[in-house]
N, C-alpha and C positions, 0 to 999 in steps of 0.2 A: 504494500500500500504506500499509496507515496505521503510523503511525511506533510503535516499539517503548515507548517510555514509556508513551502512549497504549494500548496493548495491554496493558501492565503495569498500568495504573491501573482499564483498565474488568475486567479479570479479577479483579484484588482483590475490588473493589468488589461483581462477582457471587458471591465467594465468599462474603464476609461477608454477604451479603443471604440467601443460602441457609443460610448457620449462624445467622442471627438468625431466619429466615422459618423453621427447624425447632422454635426452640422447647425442644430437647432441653438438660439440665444438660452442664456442661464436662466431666466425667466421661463420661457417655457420647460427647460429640463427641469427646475423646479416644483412644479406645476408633473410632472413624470415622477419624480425620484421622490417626493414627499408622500406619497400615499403607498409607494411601494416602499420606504425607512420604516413606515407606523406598521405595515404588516408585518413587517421583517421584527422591528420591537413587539409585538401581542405575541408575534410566534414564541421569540425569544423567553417571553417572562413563562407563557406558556412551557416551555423545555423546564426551566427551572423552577417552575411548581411541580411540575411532574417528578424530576428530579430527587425535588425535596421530599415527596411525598415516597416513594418507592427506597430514599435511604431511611425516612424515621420508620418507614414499615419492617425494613431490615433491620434497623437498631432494636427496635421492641421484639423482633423475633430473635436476635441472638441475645436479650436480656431476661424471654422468656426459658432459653435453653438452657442458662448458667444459677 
């Protein structure tokens, strides 16, 4: 699997390529890139409630075993 940096640097990289390859003023990529930040944040908080919820289920089951 290729290593997460690595992941992190070539996704930038296509991101910017396709906000430069559109051509479109900041205004409207604004107007793009802000409703698609907020999904990306609800997803995010989403991962880490979930997250959080599946380690205190494991904490409480490895405090039920001991």
């Amino acid at each position: 699997m290729k290593p997460i940096s690595l992941i992190i640097r070539d996704t930038q990289k296509a991101i910017v390529e396709a906000i430069n390859g559109s051509q479109l003023p900041p205004s409207i990529l604004d107007q793009i890139i802000a409703p698609i930040h907020a999904q990306i944040a609800q997803a995010a908080q989403q991962e880490i409630a979930q997250a959080e919820k599946e380690y205190k289920k494991e904490e409480q089951k490895d405090a039920e075993s001991n």
